[in-house]
C-alpha positions as CSV (number, residue, x, y, z in Angstrom):
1,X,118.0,-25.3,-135.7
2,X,118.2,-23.0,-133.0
3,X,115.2,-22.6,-130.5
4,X,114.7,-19.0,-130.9
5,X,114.8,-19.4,-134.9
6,X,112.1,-21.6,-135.0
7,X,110.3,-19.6,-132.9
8,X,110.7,-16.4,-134.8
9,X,109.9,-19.0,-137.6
10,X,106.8,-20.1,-136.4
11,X,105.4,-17.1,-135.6
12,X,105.5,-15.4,-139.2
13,X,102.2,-16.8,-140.4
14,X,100.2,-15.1,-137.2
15,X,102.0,-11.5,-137.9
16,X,100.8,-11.6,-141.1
17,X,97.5,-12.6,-139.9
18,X,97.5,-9.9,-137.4
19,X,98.5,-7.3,-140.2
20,X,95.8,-8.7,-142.5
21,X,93.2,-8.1,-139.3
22,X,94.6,-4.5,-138.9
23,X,94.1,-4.1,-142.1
24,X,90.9,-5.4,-143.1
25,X,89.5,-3.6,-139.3
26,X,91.3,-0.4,-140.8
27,X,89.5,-0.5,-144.1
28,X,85.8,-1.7,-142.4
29,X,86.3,1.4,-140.1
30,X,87.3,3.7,-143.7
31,X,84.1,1.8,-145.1
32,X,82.0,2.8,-142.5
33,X,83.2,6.3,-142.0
34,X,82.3,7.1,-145.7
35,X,79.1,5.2,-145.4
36,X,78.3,7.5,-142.2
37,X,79.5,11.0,-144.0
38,X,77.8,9.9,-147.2
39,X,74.5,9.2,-144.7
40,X,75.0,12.5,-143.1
41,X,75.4,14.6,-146.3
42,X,72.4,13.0,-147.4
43,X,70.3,14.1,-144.6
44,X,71.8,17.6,-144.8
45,X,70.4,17.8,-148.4
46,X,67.2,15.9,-147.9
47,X,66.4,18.1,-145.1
48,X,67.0,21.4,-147.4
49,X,65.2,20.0,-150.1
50,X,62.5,19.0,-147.1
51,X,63.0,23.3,-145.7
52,X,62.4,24.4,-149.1
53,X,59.0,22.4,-149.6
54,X,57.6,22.9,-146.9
55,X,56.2,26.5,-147.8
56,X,54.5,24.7,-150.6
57,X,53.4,21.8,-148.6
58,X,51.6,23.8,-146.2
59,X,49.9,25.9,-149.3
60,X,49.2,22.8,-150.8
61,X,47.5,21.2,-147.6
62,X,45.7,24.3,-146.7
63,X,44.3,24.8,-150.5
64,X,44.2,21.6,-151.4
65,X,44.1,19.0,-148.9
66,X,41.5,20.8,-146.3
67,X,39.3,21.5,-148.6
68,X,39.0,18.2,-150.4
69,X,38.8,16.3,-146.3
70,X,35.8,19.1,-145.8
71,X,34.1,18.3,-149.4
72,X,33.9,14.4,-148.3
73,X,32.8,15.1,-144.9
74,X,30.1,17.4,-146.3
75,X,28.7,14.9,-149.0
76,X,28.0,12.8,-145.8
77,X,25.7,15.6,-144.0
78,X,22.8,17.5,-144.5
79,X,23.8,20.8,-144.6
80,X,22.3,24.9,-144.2
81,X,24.0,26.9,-146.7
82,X,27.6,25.9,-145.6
83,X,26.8,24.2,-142.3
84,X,26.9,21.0,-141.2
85,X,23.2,19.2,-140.1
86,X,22.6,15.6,-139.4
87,X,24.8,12.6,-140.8
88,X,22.5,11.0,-143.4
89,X,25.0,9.2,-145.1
90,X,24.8,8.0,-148.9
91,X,21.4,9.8,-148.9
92,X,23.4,13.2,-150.6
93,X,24.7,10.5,-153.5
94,X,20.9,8.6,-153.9
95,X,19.2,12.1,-154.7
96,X,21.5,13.1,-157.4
97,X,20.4,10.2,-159.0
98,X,17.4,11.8,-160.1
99,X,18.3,15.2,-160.9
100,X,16.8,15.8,-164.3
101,X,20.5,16.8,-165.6
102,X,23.1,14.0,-163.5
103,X,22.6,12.0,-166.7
104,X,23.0,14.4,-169.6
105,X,25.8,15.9,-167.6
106,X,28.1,12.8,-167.6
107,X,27.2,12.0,-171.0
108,X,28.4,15.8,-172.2
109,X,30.9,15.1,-170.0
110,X,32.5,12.0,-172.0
111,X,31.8,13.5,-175.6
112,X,33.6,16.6,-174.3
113,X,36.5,14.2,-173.4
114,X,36.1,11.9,-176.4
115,X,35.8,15.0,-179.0
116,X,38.7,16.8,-177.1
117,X,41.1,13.5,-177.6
118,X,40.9,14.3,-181.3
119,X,40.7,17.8,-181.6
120,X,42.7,18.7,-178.7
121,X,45.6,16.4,-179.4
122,X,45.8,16.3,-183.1
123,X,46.0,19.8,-183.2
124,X,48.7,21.0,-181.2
125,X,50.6,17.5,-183.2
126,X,49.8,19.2,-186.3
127,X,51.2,22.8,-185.3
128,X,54.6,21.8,-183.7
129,X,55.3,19.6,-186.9
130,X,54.3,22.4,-189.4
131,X,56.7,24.8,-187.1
132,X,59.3,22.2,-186.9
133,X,59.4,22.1,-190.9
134,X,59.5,25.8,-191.2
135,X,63.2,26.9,-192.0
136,X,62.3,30.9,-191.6
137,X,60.7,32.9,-188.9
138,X,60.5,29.8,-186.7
139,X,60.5,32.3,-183.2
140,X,57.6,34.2,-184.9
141,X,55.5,30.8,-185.9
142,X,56.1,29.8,-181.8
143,X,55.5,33.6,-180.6
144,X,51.9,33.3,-182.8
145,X,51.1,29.6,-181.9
146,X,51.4,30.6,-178.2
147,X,49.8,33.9,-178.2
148,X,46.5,32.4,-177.5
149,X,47.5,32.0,-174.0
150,X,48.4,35.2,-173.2
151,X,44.7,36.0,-173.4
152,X,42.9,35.7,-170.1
153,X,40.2,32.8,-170.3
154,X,37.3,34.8,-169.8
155,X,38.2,37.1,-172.6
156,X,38.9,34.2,-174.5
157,X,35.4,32.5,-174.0
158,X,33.8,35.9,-175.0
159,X,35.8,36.4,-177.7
160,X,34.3,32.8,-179.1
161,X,30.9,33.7,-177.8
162,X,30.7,36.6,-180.1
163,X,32.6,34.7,-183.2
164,X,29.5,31.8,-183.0
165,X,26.9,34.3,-182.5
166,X,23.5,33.0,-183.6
167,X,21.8,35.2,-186.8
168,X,23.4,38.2,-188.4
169,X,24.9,39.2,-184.7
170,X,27.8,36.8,-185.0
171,X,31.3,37.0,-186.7
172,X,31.3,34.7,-188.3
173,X,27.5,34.5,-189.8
174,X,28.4,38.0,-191.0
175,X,31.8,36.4,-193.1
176,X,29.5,33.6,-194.1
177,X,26.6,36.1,-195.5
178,X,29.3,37.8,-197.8
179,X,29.6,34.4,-199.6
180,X,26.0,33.9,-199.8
181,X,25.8,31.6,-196.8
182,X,22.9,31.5,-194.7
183,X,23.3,32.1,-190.4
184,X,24.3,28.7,-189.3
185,X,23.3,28.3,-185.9
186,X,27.0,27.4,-184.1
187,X,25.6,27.3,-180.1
188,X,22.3,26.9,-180.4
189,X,22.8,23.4,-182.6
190,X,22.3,20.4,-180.3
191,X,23.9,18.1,-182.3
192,X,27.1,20.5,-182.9
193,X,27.5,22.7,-180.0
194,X,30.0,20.4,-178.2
195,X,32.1,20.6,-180.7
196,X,32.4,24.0,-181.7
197,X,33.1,25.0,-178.1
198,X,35.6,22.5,-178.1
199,X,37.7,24.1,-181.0
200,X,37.4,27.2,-179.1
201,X,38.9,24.9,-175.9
202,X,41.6,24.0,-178.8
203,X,42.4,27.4,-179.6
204,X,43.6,29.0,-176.4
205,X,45.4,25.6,-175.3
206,X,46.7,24.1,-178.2
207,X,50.0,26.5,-178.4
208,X,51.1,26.4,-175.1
209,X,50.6,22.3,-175.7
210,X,52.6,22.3,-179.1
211,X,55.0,24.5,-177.3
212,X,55.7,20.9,-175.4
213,X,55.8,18.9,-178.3
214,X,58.5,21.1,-180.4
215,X,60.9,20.8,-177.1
216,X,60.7,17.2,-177.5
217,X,60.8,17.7,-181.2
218,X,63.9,19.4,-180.8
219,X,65.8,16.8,-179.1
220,X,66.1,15.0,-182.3
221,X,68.7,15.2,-184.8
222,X,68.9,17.2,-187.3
223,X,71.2,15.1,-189.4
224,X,67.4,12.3,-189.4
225,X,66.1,14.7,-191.3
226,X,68.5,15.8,-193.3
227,X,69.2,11.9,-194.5
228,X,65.4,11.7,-195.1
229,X,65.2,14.5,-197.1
230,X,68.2,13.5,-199.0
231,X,66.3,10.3,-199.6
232,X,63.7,11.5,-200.8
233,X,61.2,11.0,-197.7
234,X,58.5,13.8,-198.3
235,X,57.4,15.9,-195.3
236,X,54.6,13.9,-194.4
237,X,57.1,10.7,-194.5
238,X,59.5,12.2,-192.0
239,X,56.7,13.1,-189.6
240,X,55.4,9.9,-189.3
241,X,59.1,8.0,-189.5
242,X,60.7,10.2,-187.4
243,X,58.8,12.9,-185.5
244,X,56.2,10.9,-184.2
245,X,57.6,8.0,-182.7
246,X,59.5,10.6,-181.0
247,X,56.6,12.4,-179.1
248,X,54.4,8.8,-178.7
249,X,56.4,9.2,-175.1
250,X,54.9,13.0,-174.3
251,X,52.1,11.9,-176.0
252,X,51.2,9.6,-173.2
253,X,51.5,12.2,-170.6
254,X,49.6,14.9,-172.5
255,X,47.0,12.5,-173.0
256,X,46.2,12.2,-169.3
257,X,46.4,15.9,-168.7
258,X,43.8,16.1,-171.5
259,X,41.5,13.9,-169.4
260,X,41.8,15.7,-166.5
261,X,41.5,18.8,-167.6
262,X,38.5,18.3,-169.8
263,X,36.8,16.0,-167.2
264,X,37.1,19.5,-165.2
265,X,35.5,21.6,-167.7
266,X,33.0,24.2,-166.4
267,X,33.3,28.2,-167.5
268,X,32.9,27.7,-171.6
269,X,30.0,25.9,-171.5
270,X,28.6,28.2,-168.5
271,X,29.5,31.2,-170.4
272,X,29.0,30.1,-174.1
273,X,25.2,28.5,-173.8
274,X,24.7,28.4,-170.0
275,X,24.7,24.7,-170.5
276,X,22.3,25.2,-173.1
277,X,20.0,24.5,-175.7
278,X,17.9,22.1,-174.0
279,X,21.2,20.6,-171.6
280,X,22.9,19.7,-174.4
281,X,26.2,21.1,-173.5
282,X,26.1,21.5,-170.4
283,X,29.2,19.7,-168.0
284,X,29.2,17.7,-164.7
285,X,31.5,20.7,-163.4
286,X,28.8,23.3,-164.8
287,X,26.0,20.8,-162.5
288,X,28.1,21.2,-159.4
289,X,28.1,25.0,-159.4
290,X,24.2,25.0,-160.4
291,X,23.9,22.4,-157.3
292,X,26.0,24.8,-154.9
293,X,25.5,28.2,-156.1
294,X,22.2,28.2,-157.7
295,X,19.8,25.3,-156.2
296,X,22.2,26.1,-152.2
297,X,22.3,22.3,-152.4
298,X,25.4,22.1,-151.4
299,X,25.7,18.4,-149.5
300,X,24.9,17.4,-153.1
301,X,27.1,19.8,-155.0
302,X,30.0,17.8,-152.3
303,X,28.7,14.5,-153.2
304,X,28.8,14.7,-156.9
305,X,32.6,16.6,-156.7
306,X,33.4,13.0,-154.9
307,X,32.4,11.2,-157.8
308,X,34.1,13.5,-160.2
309,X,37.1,12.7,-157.9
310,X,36.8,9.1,-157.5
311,X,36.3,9.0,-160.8
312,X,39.3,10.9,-162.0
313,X,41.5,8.3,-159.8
314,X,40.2,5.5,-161.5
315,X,40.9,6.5,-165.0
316,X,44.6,7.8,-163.6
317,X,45.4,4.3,-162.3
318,X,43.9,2.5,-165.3
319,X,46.2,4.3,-167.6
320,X,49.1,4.4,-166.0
321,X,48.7,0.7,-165.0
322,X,48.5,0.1,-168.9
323,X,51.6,2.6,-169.6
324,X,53.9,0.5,-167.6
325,X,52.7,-2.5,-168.7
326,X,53.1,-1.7,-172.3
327,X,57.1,-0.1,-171.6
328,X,57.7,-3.5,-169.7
329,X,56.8,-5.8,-172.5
C-alpha cells in the first residue's frame, strides 16, 4: 500500500475525533448560552416582581415591622406615657402576673377560640353546602350570605348590642315577650355571654368565609353529584361523601385564620359588655388597650402584646408542623 494511503488511512479515526470535539465544544457553548439567557431572563423578571413589591415592602416594614421592633424594645423599659425610661428588663412581664384580670383574660381568651372553632367553622360549612344544593336563585343565596360584610364592624357590634339588650329594651326580649317568654338576660349572663357574642362574631364573618368554601365547592364535578343523586345518596350523604372531603384541605387553612383572628379579638367584647359582667368576657386584646389607654401602662400593655405574639407563633408552627406531617404520611 502506498505511503500516502495509509497515511490518509490512519488519520481517519483523529478527524472524526476532532469533529466529535467540535461538536460536543459547539453544543457545551449552545448549552451554556441558553443556561446564561435563561439566567438573565430570570433576573429580568425577579427583579420586576422584586420593583413591584417593594412599595408594599416598605408599607409593610414601616406599619408592620417598626412597630412590632419598638413594641419589644418597649416591654423591656420603663416608660412615661410613650417614652422610653430605664431598662428594667423582664420586670414589665413579672407585674402582669398579678393584674387582677391577666388570668381571666387568657382563659376568655381560649373559650373565645374554643367556642369560635365550632360555631365559627361549622357555620359558614353549613351555609355554602345549603347554597351549593340550591338549584334556583343561587347568586341571590351568595349576595344575602355575604351581605353581612358589607356592614361596617362597629355598626355591626351595635346592631348586636341592641338585639341582646337586657329587659324589655332589647330586640329580641321584646320577640320573646310576644310568646310569653320572660327577658332572658343575653350579655349580662356569665355563664353565656361568650357565646352569644360569638354568634354575633359568626354572623358578620361567616359569609365572606362560606364565600371560600363554595369556590372550592365548585371545583367539583357536577357529574359526583349527579351519580349520587341518581343513586339514591340523600343530600346529607353527598355532603359528607363528596363535599367535605373536598374542603378538609381549605378547612385546614381557615382553621388557622380562625385562631388568629379570634386570639386578636378586642372591639365586641369592648363594645358589647366593656369586658363585662364581673370580667367574664372580657379578651387579652381588650387587657392590652385597658393597660395602654386606660391604666397609661404602657411598658406592660408592650409586654403582654409580646406574649400574645409569641404565643400566636407557637400555635402557627405547631399546626403546620402537624399539617405536613399528616400530607407526608
Amino acid at each position: 500500500m502506498p505511503a500516502f494511503i495509509s497515511d490518509s488511512v490512519s488519520n481517519v479515526p483523529q478527524t472524526k475525533k476532532l469533529r466529535k470535539r467540535e461538536v460536543t465544544s459547539e453544543m457545551l457553548k449552545e448549552k451554556n448560552g441558553v443556561r446564561l439567557s435563561n439566567r438573565k431572563a430570570a433576573i429580568r423578571r425577579d427583579l420586576v416582581a422584586w420593583l413591584l413589591m417593594v412599595p408594599s415592602l416598605v408599607l409593610f416594614a414601616f406599619f408592620v415591622w417598626g412597630p412590632l421592633v419598638d413594641t419589644v424594645r418597649m416591654s423591656f423599659y420603663e416608660t412615661k406615657g410613650v417614652n422610653l425610661g430605664k431598662f428594667v428588663g423582664l420586670a414589665n412581664y413579672k407585674k402582669l402576673l398579678v393584674q387582677p384580670a391577666y388570668k381571666i383574660a387568657w382563659v376568655n381568651t381560649v373559650k373565645y377560640t374554643v367556642c369560635s372553632l365550632f360555631v365559627g367553622l361549622a357555620v359558614p360549612v353549613i351555609i355554602a353546602a345549603l347554597i351549593t344544593e340550591v338549584s334556583h336563585f343561587r347568586g341571590f343565596f351568595r349576595v344575602a350570605a355575604y351581605y353581612p360584610n358589607v356592614i361596617p364592624s362597629i355598626a355591626a357590634v351595635m346592631i348586636f348590642t341592641f338585639f341582646f339588650g337586657a329587659g324589655n329594651s332589647g330586640v329580641l326580649n321584646i320577640l320573646l315577650a310576644r310568646i310569653g317568654v320572660g327577658p332572658v338576660n343575653f350579655l349580662t349572663n356569665e355563664k353565656w355571654v361568650i357565646f352569644w357574642i360569638v354568634v354575633a362574631m359568626t354572623w358578620k364573618a361567616a359569609g365572606s368565609t362560606a364565600l371560600v368554601y363554595m369556590s372550592s365547592i365548585s371545583g367539583i364535578s357536577p357529574d359526583l353529584y349527579e351519580a349520587a343523586t341518581i343513586d339514591g345518596a340523600s343530600p346529607i350523604r353527598r355532603f359528607f361523601s363528596i363535599t367535605m372531603p373536598t374542603i378538609l384541605k381549605t378547612g385546614k387553612t381557615m382553621l388557622i385564620l380562625q385562631i388568629l383572628a379570634v386570639f386578636q379579638i378586642l372591639y365586641e367584647p369592648m363594645m358589647m359588655t366593656n369586658g363585662g359582667p364581673n370580667n367574664a368576657s372580657i379578651s387579652i386584646m381588650e387587657l392590652v388597650y385597658n393597660l395602654a389607654f386606660q391604666q397609661m401602662k404602657f411598658s406592660q400593655a408592650a409586654a403582654l402584646s409580646v406574649e400574645v405574639c409569641i404565643i400566636l407563633v407557637f400555635l402557627t408552627v405547631i399546626y403546620y408542623a402537624i399539617v405536613n406531617s399528616a400530607e407526608k404520611d
